[in-house]
C-alpha positions as a Python dict, from the first residue, in 0.01 Angstrom:
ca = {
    (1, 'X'): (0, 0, 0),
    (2, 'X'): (367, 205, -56),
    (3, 'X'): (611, -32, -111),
    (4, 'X'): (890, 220, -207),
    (5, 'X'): (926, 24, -568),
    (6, 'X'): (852, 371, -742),
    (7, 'X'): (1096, 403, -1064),
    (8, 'X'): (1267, 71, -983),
    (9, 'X'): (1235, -246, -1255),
    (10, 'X'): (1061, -563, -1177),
    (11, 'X'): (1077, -924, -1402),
    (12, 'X'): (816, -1130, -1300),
    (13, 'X'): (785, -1477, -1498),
    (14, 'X'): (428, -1649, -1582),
    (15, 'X'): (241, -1376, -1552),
    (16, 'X'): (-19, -1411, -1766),
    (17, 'X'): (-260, -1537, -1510),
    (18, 'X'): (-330, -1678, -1141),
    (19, 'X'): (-55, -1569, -879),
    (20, 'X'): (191, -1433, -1118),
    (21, 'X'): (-78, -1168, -1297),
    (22, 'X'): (-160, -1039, -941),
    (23, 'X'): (235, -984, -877),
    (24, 'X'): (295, -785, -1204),
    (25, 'X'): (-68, -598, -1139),
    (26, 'X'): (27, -478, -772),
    (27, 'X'): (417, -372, -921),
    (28, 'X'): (241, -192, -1218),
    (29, 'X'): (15, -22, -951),
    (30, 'X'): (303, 68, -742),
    (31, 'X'): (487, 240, -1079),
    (32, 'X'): (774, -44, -1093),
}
């Protein structure tokens, strides 16, 4: 899935597990 967040920053809070984790897994796969 491209969703254009190449190079751009993302702060996600509670991210160490459940729906949070997933969020900063899918930025870190998209190179935000």
């Amino acid at each position: 899935m491209d969703l254009g967040l190449a190079g751009r920053v993302a702060l996600v809070c509670g991210s160490t597990k459940g729906l949070g984790r997933a969020v900063a897994k899918t930025l870190a796969q998209e190179g935000a």
